[in-house]
N, C-alpha and C positions, 0 to 999 in steps of 0.2 A: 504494500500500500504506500502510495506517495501521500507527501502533504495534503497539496493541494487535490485530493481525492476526498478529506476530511471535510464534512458536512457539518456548521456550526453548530446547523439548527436541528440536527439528529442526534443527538452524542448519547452517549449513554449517560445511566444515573448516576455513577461513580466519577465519569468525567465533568458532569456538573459541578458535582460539588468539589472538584481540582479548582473548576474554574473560577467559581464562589470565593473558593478560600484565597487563591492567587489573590482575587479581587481586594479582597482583606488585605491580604497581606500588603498590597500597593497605595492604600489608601493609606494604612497607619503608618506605611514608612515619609510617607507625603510629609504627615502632619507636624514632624519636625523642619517644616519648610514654611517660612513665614507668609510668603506670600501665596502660599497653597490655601493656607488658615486666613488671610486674608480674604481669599477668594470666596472662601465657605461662608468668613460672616458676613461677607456683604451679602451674597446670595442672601445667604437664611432673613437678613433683616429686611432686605426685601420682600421674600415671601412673606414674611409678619406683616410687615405695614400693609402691601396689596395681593391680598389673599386671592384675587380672583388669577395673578398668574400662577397659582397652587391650582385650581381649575383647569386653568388653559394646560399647565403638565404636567400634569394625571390623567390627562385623559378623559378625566370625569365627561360624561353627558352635557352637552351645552344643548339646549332646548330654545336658547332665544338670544337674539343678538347682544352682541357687548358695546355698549358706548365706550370709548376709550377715549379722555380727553388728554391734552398733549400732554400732560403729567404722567400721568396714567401710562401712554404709550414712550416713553421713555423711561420708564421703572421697567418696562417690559423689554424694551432693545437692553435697557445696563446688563438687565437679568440674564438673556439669550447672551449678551456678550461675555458676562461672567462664567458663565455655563457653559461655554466653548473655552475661556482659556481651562477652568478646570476641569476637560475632558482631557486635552491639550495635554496636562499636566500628568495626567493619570495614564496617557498611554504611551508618552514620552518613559515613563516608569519601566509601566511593564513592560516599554522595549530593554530598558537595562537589567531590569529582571528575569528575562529574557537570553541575554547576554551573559548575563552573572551566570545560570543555568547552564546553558553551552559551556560556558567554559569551563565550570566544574565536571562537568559528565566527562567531557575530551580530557581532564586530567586524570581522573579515574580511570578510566580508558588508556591511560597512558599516552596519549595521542601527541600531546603537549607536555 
């Protein structure tokens, strides 16, 4: 089986939760990162003040339209921008984690 054969959205039950815990594990090494922890509070306090973009990214059911005044739609652009770098950050990680992994197996392996 090659990599790129591997189906994200198939995995088995036991790969899930590899993939869960990886996820952990990238998140709390983040947190020693200031501007990571930055990212998250502004996030979060945004969500507090304007609840309805906790609606808009949940998914929740929207049943009727949203007036959004330019305040409003600019707590929503900072938010979506916050929210890209700290995706940004998170997968920047798990490329090094990633990395870190590789090169521990290849030294096992004796490879290196």
């Amino acid at each position: 089986m090659k990599i790129e054969d591997v189906d994200i959205y198939d995995l088995p039950i036991w790969a899930c939760a590899v993939v869960d815990e990886i996820s952990e594990i990238c998140k709390n090494r983040l947190k020693s990162s200031p501007e990571y922890r930055r990212i998250l509070k502004e996030s979060d306090e945004l969500l507090f003040k304007y609840p309805f973009i906790s609606k808009l990214i949940d998914r929740d059911k929207i049943e009727e339209p949203m007036k959004l005044s330019v305040k409003k739609a600019k707590a929503l652009s900072q938010f979506l921008a916050l929210d890209a770098d700290r995706e940004d950050y998170e997968r920047i990680q798990l490329y090094l984690m990633g990395c870190q992994h590789t090169m521990e197996i290849l030294q096992l392996l004796e490879i290196l």
